[in-house]
N, C-alpha and C positions, 0 to 999 in steps of 0.2 A: 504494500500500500504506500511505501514511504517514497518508493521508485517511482510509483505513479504520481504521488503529489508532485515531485521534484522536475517531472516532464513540463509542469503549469506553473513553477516558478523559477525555476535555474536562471532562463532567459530572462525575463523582468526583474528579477534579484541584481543581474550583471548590468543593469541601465539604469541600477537606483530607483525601480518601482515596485509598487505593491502587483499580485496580480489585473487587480482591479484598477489600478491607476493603470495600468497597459493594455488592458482594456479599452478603456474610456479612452486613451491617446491615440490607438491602431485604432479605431472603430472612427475618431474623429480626423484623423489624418485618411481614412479608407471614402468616407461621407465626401470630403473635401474634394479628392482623385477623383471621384463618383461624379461630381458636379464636374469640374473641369474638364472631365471627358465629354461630357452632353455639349459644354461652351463649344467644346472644341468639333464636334461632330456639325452642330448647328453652323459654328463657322466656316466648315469646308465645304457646304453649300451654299450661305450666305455671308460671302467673308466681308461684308460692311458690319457685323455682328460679331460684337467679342472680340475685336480685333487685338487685345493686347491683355485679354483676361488670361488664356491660361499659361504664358509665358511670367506674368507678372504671379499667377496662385504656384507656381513651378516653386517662380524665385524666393515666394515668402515662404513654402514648406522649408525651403533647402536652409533660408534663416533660421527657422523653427529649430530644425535638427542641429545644426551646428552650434545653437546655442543650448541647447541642452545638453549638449553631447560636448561640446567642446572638439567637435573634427577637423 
């Protein structure tokens, strides 16, 4: 049983989270991907639309990470 817990925290242990906090972070960094891929679909039919949203939601994830992370 202790093998199986350790599958659902090893990884969020090693970034300073609770399971639940890495959670809530993947789930909201996945939401975000989710939307910019729609911007971005919308756009390559309609490229007067969105024209600088998913290069700019790119840039502020990679801010995101690299401050929490320190990469």
């Amino acid at each position: 049983m202790e093998k199986l817990l350790r599958l659902f925290t090893e990884h969020p242990e090693s970034v300073g989270e609770s399971y639940l906090e890495h959670m809530i972070n993947a789930l909201r960094f996945a939401i975000v991907l989710l939307c910019l891929t729609l911007a971005g679909i919308v756009h390559s039919v309609f490229p007067f639309f969105f024209e600088k949203t998913v290069s700019n939601g790119i840039k502020d994830l990679n801010r995101i990470l690299e401050d929490r992370f320190d990469i």
